[in-house]
SELORO-781701 format. One line per 8 residues: their letters; for each residue x, y negated, z of C-alpha. Coordinates in steps of 0.1 Angstrom, whole numbers, plus 5000, padded with zeros to 4 digits. Layout:
N
a = X Y Z  ...
This chain:
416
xxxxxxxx = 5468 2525 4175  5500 2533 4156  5535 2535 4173  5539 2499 4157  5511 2486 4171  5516 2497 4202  5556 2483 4204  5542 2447 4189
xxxxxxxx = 5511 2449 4217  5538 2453 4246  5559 2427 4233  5536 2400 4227  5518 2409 4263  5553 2401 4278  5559 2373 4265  5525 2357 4267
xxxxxxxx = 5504 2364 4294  5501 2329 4302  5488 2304 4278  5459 2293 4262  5451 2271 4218  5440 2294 4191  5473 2304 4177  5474 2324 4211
xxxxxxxx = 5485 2361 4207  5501 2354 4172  5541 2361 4176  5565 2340 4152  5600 2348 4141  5618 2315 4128  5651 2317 4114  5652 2283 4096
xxxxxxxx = 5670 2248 4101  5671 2219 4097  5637 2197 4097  5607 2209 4069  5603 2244 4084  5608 2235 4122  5577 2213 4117  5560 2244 4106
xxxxxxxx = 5565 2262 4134  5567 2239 4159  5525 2234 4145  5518 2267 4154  5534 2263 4185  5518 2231 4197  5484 2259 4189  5493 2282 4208
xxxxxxxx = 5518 2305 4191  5550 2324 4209  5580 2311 4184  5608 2327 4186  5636 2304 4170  5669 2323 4158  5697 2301 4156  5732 2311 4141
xxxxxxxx = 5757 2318 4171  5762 2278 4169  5733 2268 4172  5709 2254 4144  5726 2223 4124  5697 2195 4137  5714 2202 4170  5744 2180 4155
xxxxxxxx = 5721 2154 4138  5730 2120 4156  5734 2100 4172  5711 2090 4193  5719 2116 4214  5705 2122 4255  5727 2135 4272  5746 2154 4240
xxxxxxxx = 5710 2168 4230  5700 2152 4196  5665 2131 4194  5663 2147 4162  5660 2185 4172  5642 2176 4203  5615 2160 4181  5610 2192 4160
xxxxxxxx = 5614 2222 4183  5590 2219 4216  5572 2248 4222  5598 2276 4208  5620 2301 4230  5654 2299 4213  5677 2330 4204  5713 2331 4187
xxxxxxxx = 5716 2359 4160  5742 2366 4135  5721 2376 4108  5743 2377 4082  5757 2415 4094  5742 2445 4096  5733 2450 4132  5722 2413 4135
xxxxxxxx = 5698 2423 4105  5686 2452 4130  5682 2432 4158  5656 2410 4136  5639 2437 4121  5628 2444 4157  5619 2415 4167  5593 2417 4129
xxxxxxxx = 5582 2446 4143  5563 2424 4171  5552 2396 4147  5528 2383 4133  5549 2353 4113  5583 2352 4093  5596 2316 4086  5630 2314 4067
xxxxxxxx = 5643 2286 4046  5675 2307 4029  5681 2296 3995  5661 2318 3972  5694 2336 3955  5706 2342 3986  5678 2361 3999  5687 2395 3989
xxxxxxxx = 5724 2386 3998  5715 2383 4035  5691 2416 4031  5661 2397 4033  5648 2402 4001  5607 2394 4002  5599 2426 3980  5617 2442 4007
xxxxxxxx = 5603 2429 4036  5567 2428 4024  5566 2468 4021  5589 2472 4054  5562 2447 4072  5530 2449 4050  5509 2429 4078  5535 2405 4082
xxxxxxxx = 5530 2365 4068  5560 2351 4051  5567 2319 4049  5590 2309 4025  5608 2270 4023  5629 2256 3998  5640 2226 3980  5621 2235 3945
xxxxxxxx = 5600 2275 3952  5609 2304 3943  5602 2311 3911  5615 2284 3882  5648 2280 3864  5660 2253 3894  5648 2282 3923  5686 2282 3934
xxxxxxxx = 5692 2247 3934  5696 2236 3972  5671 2207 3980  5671 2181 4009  5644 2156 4013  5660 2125 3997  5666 2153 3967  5626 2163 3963
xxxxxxxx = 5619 2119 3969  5635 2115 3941  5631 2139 3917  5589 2136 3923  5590 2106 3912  5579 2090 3949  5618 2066 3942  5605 2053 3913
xxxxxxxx = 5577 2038 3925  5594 2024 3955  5616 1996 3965  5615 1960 3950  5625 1948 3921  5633 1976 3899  5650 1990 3928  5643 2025 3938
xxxxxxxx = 5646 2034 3975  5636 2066 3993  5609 2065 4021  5631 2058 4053  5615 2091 4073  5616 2126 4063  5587 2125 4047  5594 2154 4024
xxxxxxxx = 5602 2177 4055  5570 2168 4075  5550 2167 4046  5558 2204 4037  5559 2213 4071  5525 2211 4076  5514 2221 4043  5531 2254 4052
xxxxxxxx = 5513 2250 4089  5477 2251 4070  5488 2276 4047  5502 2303 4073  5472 2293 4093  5447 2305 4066  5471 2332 4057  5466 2344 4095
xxxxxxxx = 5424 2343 4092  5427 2369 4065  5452 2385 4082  5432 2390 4107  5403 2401 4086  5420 2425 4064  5452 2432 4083  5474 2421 4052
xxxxxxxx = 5506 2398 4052  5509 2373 4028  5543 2354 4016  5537 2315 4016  5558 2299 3991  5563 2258 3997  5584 2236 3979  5599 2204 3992
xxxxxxxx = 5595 2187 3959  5558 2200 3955  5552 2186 3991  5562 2153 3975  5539 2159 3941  5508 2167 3965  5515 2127 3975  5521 2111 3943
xxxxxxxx = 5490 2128 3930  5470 2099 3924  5501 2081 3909  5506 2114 3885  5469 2116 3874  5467 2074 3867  5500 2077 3844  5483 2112 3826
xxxxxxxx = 5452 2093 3824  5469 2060 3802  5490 2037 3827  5519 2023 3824  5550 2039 3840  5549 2021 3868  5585 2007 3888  5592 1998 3923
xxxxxxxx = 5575 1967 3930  5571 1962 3966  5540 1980 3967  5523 1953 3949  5508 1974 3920  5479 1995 3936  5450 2003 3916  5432 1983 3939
xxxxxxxx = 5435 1946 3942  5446 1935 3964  5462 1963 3985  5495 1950 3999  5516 1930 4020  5512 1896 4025  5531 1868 4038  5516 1844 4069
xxxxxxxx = 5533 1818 4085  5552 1837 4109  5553 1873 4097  5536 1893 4070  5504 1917 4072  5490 1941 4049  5456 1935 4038  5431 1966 4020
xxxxxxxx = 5402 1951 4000  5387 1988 3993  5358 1972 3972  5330 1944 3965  5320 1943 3998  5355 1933 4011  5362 1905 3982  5330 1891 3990
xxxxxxxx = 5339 1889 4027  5376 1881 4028  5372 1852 4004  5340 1838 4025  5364 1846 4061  5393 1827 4041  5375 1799 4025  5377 1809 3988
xxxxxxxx = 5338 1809 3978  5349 1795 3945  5369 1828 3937  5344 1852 3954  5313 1831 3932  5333 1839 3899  5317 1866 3873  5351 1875 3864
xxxxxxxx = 5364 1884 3895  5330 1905 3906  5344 1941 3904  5379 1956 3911  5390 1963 3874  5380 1925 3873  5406 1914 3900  5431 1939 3886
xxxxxxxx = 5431 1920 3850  5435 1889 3875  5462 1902 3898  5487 1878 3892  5457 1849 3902  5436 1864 3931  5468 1877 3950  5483 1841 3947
xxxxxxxx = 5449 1822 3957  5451 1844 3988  5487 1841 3992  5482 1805 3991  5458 1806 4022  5473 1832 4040  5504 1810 4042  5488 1783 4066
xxxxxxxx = 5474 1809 4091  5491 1830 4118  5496 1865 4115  5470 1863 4146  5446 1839 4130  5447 1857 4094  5438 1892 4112  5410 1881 4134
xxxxxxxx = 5394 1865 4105  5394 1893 4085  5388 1913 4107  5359 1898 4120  5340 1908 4089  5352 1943 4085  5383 1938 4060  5407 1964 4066
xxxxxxxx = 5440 1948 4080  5470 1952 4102  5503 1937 4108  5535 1955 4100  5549 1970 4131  5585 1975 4142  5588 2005 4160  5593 1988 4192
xxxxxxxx = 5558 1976 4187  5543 2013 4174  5549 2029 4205  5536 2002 4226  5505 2001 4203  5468 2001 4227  5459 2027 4201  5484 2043 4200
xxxxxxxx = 5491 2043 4242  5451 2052 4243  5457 2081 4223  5485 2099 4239  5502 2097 4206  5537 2095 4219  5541 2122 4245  5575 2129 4271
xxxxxxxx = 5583 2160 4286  5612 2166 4314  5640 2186 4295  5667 2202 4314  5697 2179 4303  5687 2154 4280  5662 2141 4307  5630 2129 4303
xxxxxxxx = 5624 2128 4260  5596 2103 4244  5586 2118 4207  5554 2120 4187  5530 2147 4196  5508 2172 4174  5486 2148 4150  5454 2162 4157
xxxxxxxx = 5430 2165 4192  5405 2200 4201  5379 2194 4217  5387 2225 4240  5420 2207 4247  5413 2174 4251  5433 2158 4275  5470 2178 4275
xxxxxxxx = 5493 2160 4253  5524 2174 4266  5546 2204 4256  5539 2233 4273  5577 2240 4272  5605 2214 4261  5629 2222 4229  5649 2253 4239
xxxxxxxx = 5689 2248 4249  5709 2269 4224  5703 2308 4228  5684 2301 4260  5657 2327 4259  5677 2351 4244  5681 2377 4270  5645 2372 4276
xxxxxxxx = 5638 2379 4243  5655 2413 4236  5642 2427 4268  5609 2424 4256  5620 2448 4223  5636 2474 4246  5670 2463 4244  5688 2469 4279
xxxxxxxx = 5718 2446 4295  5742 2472 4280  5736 2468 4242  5727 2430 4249  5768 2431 4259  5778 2453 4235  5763 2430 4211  5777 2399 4221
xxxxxxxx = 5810 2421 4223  5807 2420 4188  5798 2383 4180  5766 2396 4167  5745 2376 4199  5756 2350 4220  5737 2342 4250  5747 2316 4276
């Protein structure tokens, strides 16, 4: 075992003699912000994985993002960093820099999210690090890669929504509206979580690094996809139309008498049944109707006929009815009716862990269950105060109480 080796081993064994998931054992350094990246590693984390977050001496921006805020801690970071040991590091300076390449020395994972020109500014060039850390797996976030003539351009979620394409085909009327989540950040979140993942198996295998290279606005292409390859494939551009313009009819929201539903008739099977559940034999008898390019030509007619029925029954009566025969259905939730969902309570979807100010925080846990873990929901450590584990931290790479000081002397730490 190489000197290397041997300093990463000890590290790791401190910090992790306790624990259990099948990311356990593998070490991530995280210096990014914000929301897209965090998810990343707060993945590996809910597997199992020792993440180290670095936050600027301030602490990372998401720790601002409100309100709401619990007791001055923001619901936003809280719902992105469980699991992670936090450390503030200036690492914009030269000793900072040090202080991190020590820390590389025990992992397994780098996760930045710097603006690609500003890589090699901040010494972090990825030539540079692959041949200081050849076993190391880079992950590398940004608003549009690194490579292209945009590279530099900084990118936020609403930025990669609409320049995808997702805008244009949502809203009403013409209107284009983002999706109201950070659904570019999540969705290359975990994109990057499967993709380090992998990147860890060969790892493992072959003792190589790897640099990971995710886009925001590619996270966003990988949804439009099918939307992409109907428009290459002859449709019409489409515009934001409420939905209303799947390439299957009908597949959308409808009204009922007190409050609107969304209904999915996936194929033959489900025309045949909805219309015999809602009393339309006539339309589910017709030869022009009989197969989904069929209804499509018809749109305009079958969604009215149904619209027309739909509008005389409950939201209650219309989803037991269809229901009853197998048609995919649902009403739209508020979110004060999504966390109280039977499913979703059955499921242990929404998890709470006690953190030390904000109290006791409600969020939505890791979207997947293993079997070898099949009952713990919860966190096995709430989202770290600001620079909590930092003394922690640099004990484990050798670094005694004096140079911590000195350090801190020197604004390059701050530790509470």
């Amino acid at each position: 075992m190489t000197s290397h080796e041997t300093r990463s081993a000890e590290a790791k064994e401190t910090s992790m003699s306790t624990g259990s998931g099948p990311l356990h054992g593998v070490r991530v350094v995280d210096i990014s912000s914000s929301y897209a990246a965090p998810t990343t590693s707060m993945y590996l984390a809910d597997m199992g994985a020792d993440v180290i977050k670095i936050e600027p001496l301030g602490g990372d921006d998401a720790r601002g993002w409100g309100p709401p805020f619990l007791n001055g801690e923001a619901a936003w970071f809280l719902s992105v960093n469980r699991n992670k040991r936090s450390m503030c590091l200036d690492i914009r300076g030269e000793e900072g820099r040090k202080v991190l390449f020590q820390l590389l020395e025990s992992a397994d994972v780098f996760i930045e999210n710097l603006n690609p020109v500003k890589l090699d500014k901040h010494g972090l060039g990825l030539d540079g690090l692959r041949e200081r850390f050849p076993q190391l797996v880079i992950c590398a976030f940004s608003g549009f890669g690194l490579t292209g003539p945009d590279a530099g351009l900084p990118g936020y979620d609403l930025i990669a929504q609409a320049r995808s394409g997702m805008m244009s085909v949502t809203g009403v009327d013409g209107v284009p509206q983002r999706v109201s989540t950070a659904l570019s950040d999540v969705a290359a979140g975990t994109v990057a979580a499967f993709a380090v993942a992998a990147a860890l198996v060969r790892q493992q295998q072959t003792g190589q690094g790897e640099i990971v290279d995710v886009a925001l606005l590619e996270a966003d292409l990988a949804f439009m996809s099918p939307r992409i390859a109907s428009f290459l494939a002859g449709d019409e551009e489409p515009k934001p139309c409420g939905g209303t313009d799947s390439v299957v009819a009908i597949y959308q929201p409808m009204r009922t008498a007190d409050r609107p539903i969304v209904v999915a008739i996936g194929n033959d099977r489900h025309w045949q049944r909805s219309c015999a559940a809602l009393g339309l034999d006539e339309l589910a008898q017709r030869e022009d109707l009989a197969t989904n390019a069929d209804r499509r030509a018809n749109r305009e007619e079958v969604v009215g006929a149904f619209q027309e029925r739909l509008n005389a029954l409950s939201s209650n009566e219309a989803l037991k009815l269809l229901q009853d025969v197998g048609v995919p259905c649902s009403r739209i939730n508020f979110l004060s009716e999504v966390v109280t969902d039977p499913q979703v309570e059955a499921r242990k979807a929404i998890v709470d862990y006690q953190h030390p100010v904000a109290g006791v925080f409600r969020g939505v846990g890791a979207p997947w269950r293993l079997a070898s873990d099949p009952e713990d929901r919860q966190a096995r450590i709430p989202a770290p105060m600001r620079g909590e584990h930092g003394r922690e931290i640099l004990t484990e790479i050798g670094l005694d109480e004096k140079t911590i000081s000195e350090l801190v002397g020197r604004e390059t730490l701050w530790v509470p």
